[in-house]
C-alpha positions in Angstrom: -54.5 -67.1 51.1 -51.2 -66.2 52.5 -51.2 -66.7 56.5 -47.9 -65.2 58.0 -47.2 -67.6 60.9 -46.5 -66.6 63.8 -50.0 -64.9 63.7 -49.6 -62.4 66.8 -52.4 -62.0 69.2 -52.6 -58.9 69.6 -56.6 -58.7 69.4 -59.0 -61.0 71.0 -60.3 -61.9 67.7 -57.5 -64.5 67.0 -59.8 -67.3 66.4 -61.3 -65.7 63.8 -58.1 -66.1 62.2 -57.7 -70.0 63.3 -60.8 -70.5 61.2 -59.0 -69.5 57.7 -56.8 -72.3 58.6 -58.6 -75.2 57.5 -57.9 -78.0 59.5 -54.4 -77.4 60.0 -53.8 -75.1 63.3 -51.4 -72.0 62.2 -48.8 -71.4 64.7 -49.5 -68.7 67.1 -48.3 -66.9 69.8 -48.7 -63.5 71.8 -47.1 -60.1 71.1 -44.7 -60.2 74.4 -43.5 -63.5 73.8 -42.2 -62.9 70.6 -40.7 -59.4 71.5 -38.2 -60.7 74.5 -37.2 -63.4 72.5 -35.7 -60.9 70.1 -34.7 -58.5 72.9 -33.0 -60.9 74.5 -31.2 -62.2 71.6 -33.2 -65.9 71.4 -33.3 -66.5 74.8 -36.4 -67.3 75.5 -35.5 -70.6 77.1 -34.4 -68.7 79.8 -37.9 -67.1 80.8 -39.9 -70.4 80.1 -37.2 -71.9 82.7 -37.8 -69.3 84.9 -41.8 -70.3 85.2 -40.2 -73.6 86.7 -39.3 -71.4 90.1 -43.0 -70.5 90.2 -43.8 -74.8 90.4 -41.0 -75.0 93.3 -42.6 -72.7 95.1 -45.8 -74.3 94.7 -44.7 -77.4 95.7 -43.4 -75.8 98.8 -47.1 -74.8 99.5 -46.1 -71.5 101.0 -45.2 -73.1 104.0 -43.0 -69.8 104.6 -46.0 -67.8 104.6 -48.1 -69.8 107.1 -45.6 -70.0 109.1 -45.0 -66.0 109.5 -41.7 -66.3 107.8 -40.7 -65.0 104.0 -42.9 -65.2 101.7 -42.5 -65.7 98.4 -41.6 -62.4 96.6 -42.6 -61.4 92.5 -41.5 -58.6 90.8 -43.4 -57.7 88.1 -41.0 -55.2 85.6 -43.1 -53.3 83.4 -40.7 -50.6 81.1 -43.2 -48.2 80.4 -44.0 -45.5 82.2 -47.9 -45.1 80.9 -50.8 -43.7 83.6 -51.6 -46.5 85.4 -55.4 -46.4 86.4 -56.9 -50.0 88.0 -59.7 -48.8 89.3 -60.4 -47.5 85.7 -58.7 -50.0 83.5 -57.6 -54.0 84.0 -53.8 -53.0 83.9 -52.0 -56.0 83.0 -49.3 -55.5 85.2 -51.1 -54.6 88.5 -54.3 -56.0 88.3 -53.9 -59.4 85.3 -50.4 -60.8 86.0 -51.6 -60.9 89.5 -54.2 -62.5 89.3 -53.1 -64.9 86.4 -50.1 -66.1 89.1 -52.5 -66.8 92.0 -54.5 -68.4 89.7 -51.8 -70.7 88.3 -50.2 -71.3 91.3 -52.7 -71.2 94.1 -51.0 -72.9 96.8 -47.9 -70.0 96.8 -48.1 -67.4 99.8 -46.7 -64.4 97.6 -45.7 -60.5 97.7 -45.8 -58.8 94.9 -44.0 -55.9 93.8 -43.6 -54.1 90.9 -41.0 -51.4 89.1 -41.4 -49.5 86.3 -39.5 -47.5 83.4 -36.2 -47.4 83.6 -36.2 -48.5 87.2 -34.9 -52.0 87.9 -33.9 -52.7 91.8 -30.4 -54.6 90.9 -29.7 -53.8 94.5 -32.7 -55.7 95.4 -31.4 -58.7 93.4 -28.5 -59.3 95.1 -29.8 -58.3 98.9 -30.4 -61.4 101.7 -32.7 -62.0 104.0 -31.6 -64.5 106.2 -33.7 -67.7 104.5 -31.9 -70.7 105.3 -32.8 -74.0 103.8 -30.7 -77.1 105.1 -29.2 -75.4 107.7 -27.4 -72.8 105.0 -28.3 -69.1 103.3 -30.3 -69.8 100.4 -28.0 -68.3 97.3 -30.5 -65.8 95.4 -31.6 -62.6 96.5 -34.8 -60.9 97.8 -36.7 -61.8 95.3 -37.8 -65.1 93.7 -38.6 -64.2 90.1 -38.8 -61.5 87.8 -42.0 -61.1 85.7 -40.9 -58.6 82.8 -42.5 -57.3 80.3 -41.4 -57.5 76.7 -39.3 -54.5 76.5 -40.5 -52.3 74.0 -39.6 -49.3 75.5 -36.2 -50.7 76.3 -33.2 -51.4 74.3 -31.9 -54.8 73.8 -28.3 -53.8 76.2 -30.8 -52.6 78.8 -33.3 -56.0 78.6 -29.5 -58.3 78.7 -28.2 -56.2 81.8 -31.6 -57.0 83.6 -31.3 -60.9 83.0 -27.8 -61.5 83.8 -28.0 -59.6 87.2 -30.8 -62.0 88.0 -28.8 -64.7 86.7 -26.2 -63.7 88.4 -27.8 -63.0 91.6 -30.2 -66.6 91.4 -33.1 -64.7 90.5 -35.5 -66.7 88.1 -37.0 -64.9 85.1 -40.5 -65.6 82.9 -42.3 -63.0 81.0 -45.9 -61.4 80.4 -46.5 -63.4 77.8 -45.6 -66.6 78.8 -47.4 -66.4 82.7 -50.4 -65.2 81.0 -50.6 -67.7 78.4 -49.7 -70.3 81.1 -52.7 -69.1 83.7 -55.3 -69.4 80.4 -54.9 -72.8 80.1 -51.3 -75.1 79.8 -52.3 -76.0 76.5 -51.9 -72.5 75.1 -48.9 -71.8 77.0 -47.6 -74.9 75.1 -48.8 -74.2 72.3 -47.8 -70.8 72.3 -44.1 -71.6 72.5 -43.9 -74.2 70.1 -42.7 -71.6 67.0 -39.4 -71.3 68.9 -38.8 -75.1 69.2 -38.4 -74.2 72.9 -37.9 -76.8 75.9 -40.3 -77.4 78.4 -38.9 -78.5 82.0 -39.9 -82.1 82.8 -41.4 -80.5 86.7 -43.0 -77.2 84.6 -44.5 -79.9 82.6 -46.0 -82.1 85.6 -47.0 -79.2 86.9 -49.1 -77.8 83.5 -50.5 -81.3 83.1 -51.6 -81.8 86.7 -53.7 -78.0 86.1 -55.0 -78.7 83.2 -56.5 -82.1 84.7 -57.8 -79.9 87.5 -59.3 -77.6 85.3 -61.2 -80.2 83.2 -62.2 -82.2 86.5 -63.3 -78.5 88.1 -65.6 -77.9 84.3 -67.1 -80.9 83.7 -65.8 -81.1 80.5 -64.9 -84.5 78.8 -61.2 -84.7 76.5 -62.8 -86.4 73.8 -65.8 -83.6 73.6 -63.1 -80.8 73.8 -61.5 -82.6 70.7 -64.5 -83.1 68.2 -66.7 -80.4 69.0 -67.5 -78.1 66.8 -67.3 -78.7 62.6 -64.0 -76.4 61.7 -62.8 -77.0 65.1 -59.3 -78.8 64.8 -57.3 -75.1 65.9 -59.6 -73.8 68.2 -60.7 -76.8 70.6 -56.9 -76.8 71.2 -56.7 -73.7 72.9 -59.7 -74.9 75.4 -58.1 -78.5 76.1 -54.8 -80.3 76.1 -55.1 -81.8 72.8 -53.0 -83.5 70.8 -51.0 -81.3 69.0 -49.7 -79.2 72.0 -48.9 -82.5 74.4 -48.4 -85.3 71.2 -45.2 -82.6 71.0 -44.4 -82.0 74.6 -45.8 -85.4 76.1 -43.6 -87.7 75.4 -40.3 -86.4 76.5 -38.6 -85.3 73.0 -39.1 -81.6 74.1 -38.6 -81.6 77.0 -35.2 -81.3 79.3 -33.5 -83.9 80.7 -33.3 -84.5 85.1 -35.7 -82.6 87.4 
């Protein structure tokens, strides 16, 4: 049988697929991943790198917020303009990414806002609010990262405008796919990048690591179990743990970037 890797996700029945797989795991990753790293020309580096903004403000732990001062501000860019219904539907961008960011990143006191369409606040970008750290203006604008969706709707010119006035304005960028994949479980996020031979940021990398310890201490659930159960289980146990496919790879510091 033929498999085309990557196998996109876009159905919920992906593991059926990992099962035709033997015991080898086929690559695999999700729908919006794949679609901004064409849109942006094979820069998705840039929006894994941008999940490493996400970690420094965690390891701030929203200090800001508790203090009454700025808190950490998400802007979740959606270029569709479809009916958006949450009390009817689980919209991904105002009811999952949400969710999957305070989930990820617990300790961050966050507002979250969102644009859609054609809309994109480049003023926004670029506007300061007086935060000082050391004693100076901190050089990026209102907002600390962009969550944007794939693009679709969008053309490439339109997608590349968007991330250089963020870069240009020190505003990180991640994706949909990528935050979601990340809140499921570090080892999916990993393993979900690994078709594009992408880098992972030494601190994104503590920081995945230290959650998906968490998340095994909070389940009970024992590595070597996650690792054997099962008979045709060598693809599928790796989306539940950190096995050793995804941090054998990533682990041990040929993947990943060099400083902090």
């Amino acid at each position: 049988m033929l498999l085309i890797q990557p196998l996109l996700s876009f159905f919920p029945s992906f593991p059926v697929f990992l099962s035709w797989t033997s015991h080898k795991p086929v690559d695999i990753t999700t729908f919006s991943i794949i679609m901004i790293q064409h849109m942006s020309g094979g820069k998705l580096q840039t929006f894994i790198d941008g999940i490493e903004r996400l970690v420094e403000l965690e390891e701030r732990k929203g200090e800001e917020g508790r203090e009454g001062g700025r808190k950490a501000r998400v802007l979740i860019a959606e270029a569709c303009n479809h009916v958006r219904i949450p009390e009817a539907c689980d919209d991904i961008g105002l009811i999952q990414l949400p969710k999957a960011i305070k989930k990820a990143f617990a300790n961050v006191s966050l507002q979250i806002d969102h644009a859609y369409g054609r809309e994109f606040p480049f003023e926004g970008l670029n506007k300061r609010e007086g935060v000082r750290e050391g004693g100076r203006e901190e050089g990026r604008g209102m907002y600390d990262v962009v969550v944007h969706c794939g693009g679709c709707m969008i053309d490439r010119q339109k997608i590349r405008a968007r991330m250089e006035e963020c870069e240009e304005a020190g505003v990180a960028m991640t994706n949909y796919g990528l935050l979601l994949a990340y809140a499921a479980g570090p080892a999916a996020f990993l393993r979900a990048i690994k078709p594009f031979s992408a880098l992972v940021p030494p601190r994104l990398l503590k920081h995945a690591l230290a959650l998906e310890k968490k998340k095994r201490e909070r389940t009970g659930d024992d590595a070597d179990e996650g690792e054997t159960q099962g008979g045709n289980d060598g693809a599928q146990s790796c989306m539940i743990s950190a096995c050793a496919l995804c941090l054998g790879d990533y682990g041990g510091g040929g993947a990943t970037k060099k400083g902090t």
